[in-house]
Steps between C-alpha positions, in 0.01 A plus 500: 500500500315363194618673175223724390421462127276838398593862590290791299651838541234804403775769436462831256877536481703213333840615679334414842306194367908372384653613821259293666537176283853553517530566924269161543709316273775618644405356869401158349146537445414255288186606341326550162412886448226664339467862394170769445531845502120563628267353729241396235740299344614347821115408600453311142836286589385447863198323358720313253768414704591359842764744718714425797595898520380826420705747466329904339543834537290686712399759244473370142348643126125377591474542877644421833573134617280610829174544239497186310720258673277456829209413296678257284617252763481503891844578736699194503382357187863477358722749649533869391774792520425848422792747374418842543680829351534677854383429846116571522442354841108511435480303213763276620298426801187391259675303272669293858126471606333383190719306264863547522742260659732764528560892348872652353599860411690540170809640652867404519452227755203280271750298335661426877160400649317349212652166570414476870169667452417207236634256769307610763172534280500135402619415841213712661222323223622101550483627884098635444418185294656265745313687804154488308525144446600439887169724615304287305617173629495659868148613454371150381695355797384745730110449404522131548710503761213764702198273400688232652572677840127667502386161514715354803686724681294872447191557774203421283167742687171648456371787738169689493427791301563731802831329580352455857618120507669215282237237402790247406857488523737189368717321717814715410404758722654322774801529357455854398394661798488207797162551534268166405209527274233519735672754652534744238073472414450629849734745481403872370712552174619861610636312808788329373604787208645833551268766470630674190458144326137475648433835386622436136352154432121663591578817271584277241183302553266842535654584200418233273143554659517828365580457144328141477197685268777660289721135459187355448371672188865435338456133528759444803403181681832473714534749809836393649686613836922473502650720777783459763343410852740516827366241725596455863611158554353284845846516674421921472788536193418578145419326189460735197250312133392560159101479546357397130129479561217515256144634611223215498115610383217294591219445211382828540851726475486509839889522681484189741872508581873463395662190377851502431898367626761651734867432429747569709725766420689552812822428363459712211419786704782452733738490178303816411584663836845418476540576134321864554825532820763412296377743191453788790847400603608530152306802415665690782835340384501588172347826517702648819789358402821737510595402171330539087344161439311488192311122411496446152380155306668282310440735175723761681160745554454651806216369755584688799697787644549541911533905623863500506507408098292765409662730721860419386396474128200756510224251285157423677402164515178585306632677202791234391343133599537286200809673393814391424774523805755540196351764328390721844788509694826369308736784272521434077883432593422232718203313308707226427602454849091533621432215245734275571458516909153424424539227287680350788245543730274348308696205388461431928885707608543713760693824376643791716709773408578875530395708186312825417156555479297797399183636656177723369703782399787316345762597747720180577484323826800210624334236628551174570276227382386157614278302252376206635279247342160354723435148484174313611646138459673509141234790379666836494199735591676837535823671542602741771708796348625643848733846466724669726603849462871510578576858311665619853677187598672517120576823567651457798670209356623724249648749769616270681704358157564864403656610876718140506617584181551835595722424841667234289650756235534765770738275728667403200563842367582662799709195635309404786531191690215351678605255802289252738655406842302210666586532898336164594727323230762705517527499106561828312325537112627717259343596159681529197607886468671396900773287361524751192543794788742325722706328287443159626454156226159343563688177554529678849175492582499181735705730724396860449551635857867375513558658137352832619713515820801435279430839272365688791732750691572382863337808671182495246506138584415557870272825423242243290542203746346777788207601231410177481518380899257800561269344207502172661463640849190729323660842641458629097301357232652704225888643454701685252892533496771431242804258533848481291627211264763440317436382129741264279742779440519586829323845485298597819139558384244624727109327525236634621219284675163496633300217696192407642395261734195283469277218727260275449147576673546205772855609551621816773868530352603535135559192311649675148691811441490619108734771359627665239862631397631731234828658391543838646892565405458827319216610732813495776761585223295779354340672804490831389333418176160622625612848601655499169229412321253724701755812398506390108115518521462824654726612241303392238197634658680862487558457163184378406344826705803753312404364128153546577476823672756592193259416234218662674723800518553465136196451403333771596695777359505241168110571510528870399801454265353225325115666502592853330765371262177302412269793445728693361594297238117511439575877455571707176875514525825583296700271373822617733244496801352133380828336511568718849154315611585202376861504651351548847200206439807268368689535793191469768428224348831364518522585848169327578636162352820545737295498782244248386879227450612626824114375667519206266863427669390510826168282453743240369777549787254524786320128298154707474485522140185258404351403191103641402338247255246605267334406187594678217610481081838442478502635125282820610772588790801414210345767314450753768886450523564573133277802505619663814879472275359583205564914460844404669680251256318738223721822600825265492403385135498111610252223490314350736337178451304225681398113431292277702511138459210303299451261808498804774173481707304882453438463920705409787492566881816651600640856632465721218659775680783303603538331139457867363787649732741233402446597083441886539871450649633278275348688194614852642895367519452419151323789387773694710821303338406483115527750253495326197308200349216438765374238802256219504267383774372124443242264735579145461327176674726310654331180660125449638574336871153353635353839538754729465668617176889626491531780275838713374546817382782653303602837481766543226683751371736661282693713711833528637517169651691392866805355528569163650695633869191735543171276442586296827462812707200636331268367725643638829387776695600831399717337256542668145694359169662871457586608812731784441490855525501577113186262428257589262180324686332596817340263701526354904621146395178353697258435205615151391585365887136604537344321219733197587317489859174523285537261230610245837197613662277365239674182455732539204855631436714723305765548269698667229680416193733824365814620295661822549412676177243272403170540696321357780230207541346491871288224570272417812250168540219531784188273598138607425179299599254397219175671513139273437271612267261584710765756692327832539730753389555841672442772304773707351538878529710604253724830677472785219756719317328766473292693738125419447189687630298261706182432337354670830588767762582366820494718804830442725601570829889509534628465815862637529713673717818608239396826274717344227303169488181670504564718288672193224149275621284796409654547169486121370130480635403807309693424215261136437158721618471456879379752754739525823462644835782479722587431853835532681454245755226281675327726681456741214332188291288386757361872514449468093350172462146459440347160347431510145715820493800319343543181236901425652696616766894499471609463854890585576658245746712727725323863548533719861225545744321220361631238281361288245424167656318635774317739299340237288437296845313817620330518142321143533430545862309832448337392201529138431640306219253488242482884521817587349685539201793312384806567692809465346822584723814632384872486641849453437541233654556171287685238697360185444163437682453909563182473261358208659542653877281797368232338328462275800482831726153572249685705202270360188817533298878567525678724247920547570633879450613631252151471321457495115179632314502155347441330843233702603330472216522123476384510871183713411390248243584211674261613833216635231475185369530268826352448837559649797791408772613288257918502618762577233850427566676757252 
């Protein structure tokens, strides 16, 4: 290519007028640059100056390039390209149709395309230029070349003004249509044409007649006849000519007839014929074909789209012609790769490869894609862009890889060997995990059927031989039995195997037998191991049904005890019948948390204890912490502080609960074991990991310290550092094995450093997730000390068959402003209920003569969801996964007995301020 000397580059914004400099010089364009920031300023340089290239920006200071350019200088003058800010497909379009050699969008990919888009633009113009110059020279060709052939070989006639009969024909005639020329003149004209070309020459003629008056007064002295006339040859075929005749006038305007030429344009019409057949046949080809073919010129923009394209990719043919391929259909990751294949194409290569396309609505599409160029001679006219949707075939491939892999690790793992016995060859093929399960050296493997008779026992020997004589003799197509070896060290090990037998379709009797073997030694050693384990498990089940019919048991009675100690510490009381009050609420509580380890134990024992993520402040739950210990540590007269490291993020996704278990326990021991000095509770960031943090916190204090023999045990079930009948702190020992299981559960570990006499530091690490910015938050409910009056009465319906329970429930509700009706079981509420009647409903679980769960099922079937008030069930049940059951059986919410005035009152605000039916695991 001849080094272009003169680029001018119409840019407002000099970083984009460098980058471009800089990207051309970078691909070896050789070329002197000028720079304008406006388009009058490019127009007075224009006129100045000569310019191989222009390149501008679409919208500039005094205008658009679509206003001014067009009228400056015609399309193909010197080549253009347009760079516009975004993709604004109408004024793209324009700009392609009027001036521009080629358009660009200011976006990450200009710098990647600029160079082939200039390539292509001076390719495109030298192209134009060259073609112009060869139309001329074939026009002057082609006008002497028909005056020469009008003169000898073309029918030269006249007819009469009715086009009854010829008055002269040449010679050539003969040639034309066999017929001589005396012939023809006393033959009718409409004899020897088709009627349709009869028809047409004399409404040309009666035209012309017509309109002579009106041709006449504008000065027009030439009335000329070309049409197409389908002649029928003397041997009865077909000829098909151009007819140029011009009408002859006598000295009075008068028509006297016709004089004119007939070439021949049989051939032409034939190549016609077969050219209209073979674009029919690639019409239908293109358009019905079973796979996305879109044809696109050698400027990558899109000429036409077949059904299955605009199926597949979801773009009509209509809306995107002139577009670029690149742009339409191709992801911003793979731009680079869109480019590039194209360039090839272009450059005359054949590409095809599997990528990823993306259609209309930006999902992503596998395909794979052929690119080939179209040649006619050396010119490359077009390329075909064909595309094949192979989405299932790589996801099959991807099973497929997935299952292999699969089977591969699984007959590793579980030691099975996969063998291949070839009956026509008598040849035997193991797989690697065979010689691994037998005991055999691969060296062996010439000779496998002699090595396995040699580790085979005698009588197994014969009991396999008889399998396989009734495979070959097709009595079974499929055994299973188990043989003895005897491995190096002379130990008799037992394998199991299975086979199958398999033919060919032309073949009646098997021609390959494949198996597979595997150690089952302890499965004969061990044969009671089942019944074993099927007795350990209902074991465990009975346990699992004692601790929770135990807390349940509990819990209820805990309800009362816990619910009038509450009120009546509300009460005016004594100071000798406070601390009597506050003796009794001390110990409930106690007892509660006894019962909550022994639930927590057997969630962790029965592997059912699982982790509940949420979003939440890890400083705000630190300080709930320190709070809830606050009157505490002040009665002993010690400190209690807390420090959160600088680099701590203020939100995490983790188990807050969990996380809060594991310090309320750690804090308590310390609260419980110092007396002087004081503890301290600190946060600290450990390590980011991708997008997870690891965080530790310390609980340290100044108490009386562990000594070395007893910190290895401290973590054991039931397992105390004082065990003896004269110590001084109460507890069950299963607080720390608890939080152990915890801390492991959420990915971290735990640990303590201690000297007898000289305090305690306990120290647990566990993962959290980061939380985006853009995380929505739930909202916090914060539970309160003190009893508040609800900023509104609510009207309750408690539904509960114990008199203690109702009458603790009643008590709480009317102590924060609700009105309460009762019910003793579900038959009684059902009676009750009206809609609108009541704002909640607190449903007990297990009532008589009707219980809770079907009662609310009867509820929404009588009246229908939307026309009923917040349900929240109650029980004492709290296994793990007791709260979920319920809610799924159509409880709105789940509260566990016993039941503080704090929890209902969070409850109340957190259903006045939310939806309904919204599920709350509590």
């Amino acid at each position: 290519m001849a080094e272009i000397k003169n680029v001018l580059i119409v840019e407002k914004r000099k970083d984009i007028i460098d980058k471009t400099i800089k990207t051309l010089k970078d691909n070896n364009f050789g070329y002197n640059f000028e720079k304008v920031s406006n388009i009058s300023s490019a127009l007075k340089l224009i006129d100045k100056k000569s310019f191989d290239l222009l390149i501008s920006s679409y919208e500039l200071p005094d205008g658009t390039a679509s206003v001014f350019f067009p009228t400056t200088f015609q399309k193909f003058k010197f080549p253009v390209i347009v760079l516009f800010d975004f993709y604004d497909f109408q004024n793209i379009n324009e700009a392609l149709n009027s001036f521009a050699s080629d358009c660009l969008v200011k976006d990450s990919n200009l710098y990647n395309n600029l160079p082939i888009s200039v390539l292509r633009a001076l390719k495109h113009h030298e192209t134009f230029i060259s073609k112009r110059k060869t139309e001329h020279n074939l026009w002057e060709s082609e006008y002497k070349y028909r005056i020469l052939t009008e003169n000898i070989n073309d029918v030269v006639w006249i007819i009469e003004e009715n086009l009854e009969r010829y008055k002269y024909v040449s010679p050539s005639i003969y040639d034309f249509l066999g017929y001589k020329p005396e012939e023809i003149i006393s033959m009718p004209l409409k004899k020897i044409t088709d009627k349709d070309s009869y028809l047409n020459i004399l409404n040309k003629l009666s035209d012309i007649k017509h309109k002579m008056p009106e041709y006449r007064s504008k000065n027009m002295d030439n009335f000329d006849i070309i049409t197409e006339v389908k002649f029928t040859h003397k041997d009865g075929g077909y000829k098909w000519a151009e007819i140029r005749g011009s009408v002859m006038f006598d000295q009075d305007n008068n028509i006297i007839g016709i004089s004119g030429v007939t070439i021949d344009i049989t051939d032409k019409k034939i190549v016609e014929q077969k050219l209209k057949i073979q674009e029919t046949y690639f019409e239908t080809l293109v358009n019905e074909a079973p796979v996305a073919i879109a044809i696109i010129d050698n400027h990558d923009k899109i000429q036409r789209l077949n059904k299955k394209f605009e199926k597949l990719f979801g773009y009509k043919q209509d809306k995107v012609k002139g577009m670029l391929i690149n742009d339409l259909i191709v992801p911003k990751d793979l731009k680079k790769e869109g480019v590039e294949s194209t360039l090839s194409v272009t450059q005359g290569q054949q590409v095809d490869f599997d990528t990823v396309r993306q259609n209309k609505n930006g999902e992503k599409i596998q395909v794979s894609v052929l690119g080939k160029p179209v040649f006619l001679k050396d010119d490359q006219l077009a390329i075909f862009a064909i595309y094949q949707d192979i989405s299932e075939r790589k996801n099959t491939e991807q099973k497929l890889r997935e299952l292999s892999e699969r089977l591969i690790l699984a007959t590793q793992s579980a030691r099975i060997g996969i063998w291949d016995y070839d009956i026509k060859e008598n040849k035997l093929i193991w797989e690697k995990e065979m010689f691994n399960l037998l005991g055999i050296d691969k060296e062996c493997s010439d000779n496998l059927i002699e090595e396995f008779k040699r580790i085979i026992y005698n009588e197994d020997d014969h009991k396999i031989l008889d399998n396989i004589s009734k495979i070959n003799d097709y009595v079974d197509s499929h055994y299973e039995d188990w043989f003895r070896i005897v491995d190096k060290i002379g130990k008799t090990r037992f394998i199991k195997v299975v086979a199958s037998a398999f033919k060919n379709n032309d073949e009646s009797i098997p021609s390959r037998i494949i198996g597979a073997c595997w150690d089952i030694t302890k499965e004969v050693e061990h044969g009671e191991l089942e019944n074993k384990v099927e007795i350990a498990d209902k074991v465990a089940n009975i346990k699992q049904q004692f601790i929770a019919n135990m807390s349940h048991e509990i819990r209820s009675p805990l309800t009362g005890i816990i619910g009038m100690s509450g009120l009546l510490q509300n009460t005016k009381l004594n100071e000798k019948q406070k601390k009597y009050v506050d003796i009794v609420m001390s110990s409930s509580k106690s007892l509660l948390e006894i019962v909550n380890d022994i639930l927590d134990l057997s969630k962790v024992e029965a592997g059912k204890m699982e982790l509940n993520p949420v979003v939440f402040n890890i400083k705000e739950s630190g300080t709930k912490i320190h709070k809830l210990f606050y009157a505490l540590v002040k009665q002993k007269n010690i400190y209690f502080d807390i420090k959160y490291d600088d680099k701590l993020p203020n939100e995490i996704y983790a188990d807050e609960y969990r996380l809060s278990q594991v310090i309320t326990n750690l804090v308590s021991n310390a609260v419980k074991f110092t007396d002087k000095g004081g503890i301290k509770l600190s946060y600290t960031l450990m390590e980011e990991i991708g997008y997870s943090y690891r965080i530790k916190v310390t609980v340290e204090d100044s108490g009386i310290g562990i000594s070395k023999e007893n910190q290895g045990k401290l973590f054991d079930m039931f397992s105390q550092a004082d065990a003896s009948d004269t110590r001084v702190y109460e507890g069950t020992g299963l607080g720390l094995a608890i939080c152990k299981e915890m801390v492991e559960l959420m990915g971290g570990e735990i640990g303590l450093e201690s000297d007898l006499g000289s305090g305690t530091k306990f120290w647990f690490t566990f993962m959290a997730k980061k939380v985006s910015e853009e995380g929505q938050y739930p909202e916090e409910f914060d539970n309160p000390e003190k009893f508040v009056k609800l900023p509104k009465p609510f009207n309750v319906l408690l539904v509960e068959d114990k008199k203690t329970n109702q009458l603790v429930l009643s008590l709480m509700l009317k102590e924060i402003g609700c009105k309460t009706e009762l019910a003793s079981n579900g038959e009684e509420a059902l009676k009750k209920f009206a809609p609108g009647k009541y704002d909640f409903i607190f449903m007990d679980i297990q009532m008589p003569v009707m219980d809770g769960v079907t009662t609310v099922k009867e509820l929404k079937r009588l009246y229908g969801k939307s026309a009923l008030p917040v349900i929240i069930g109650l029980s004492a049940k709290a296994m793990e996964g007791d709260a979920e059951f319920y809610l799924a059986q159509g409880m709105d919410d789940y509260l566990t007995k016993p039941v503080s005035i704090a929890k209902i009152v969070e409850r109340f605000k957190y259903w006045n301020s939310k939806i309904r039916n919204k599920r709350i695991f509590l």
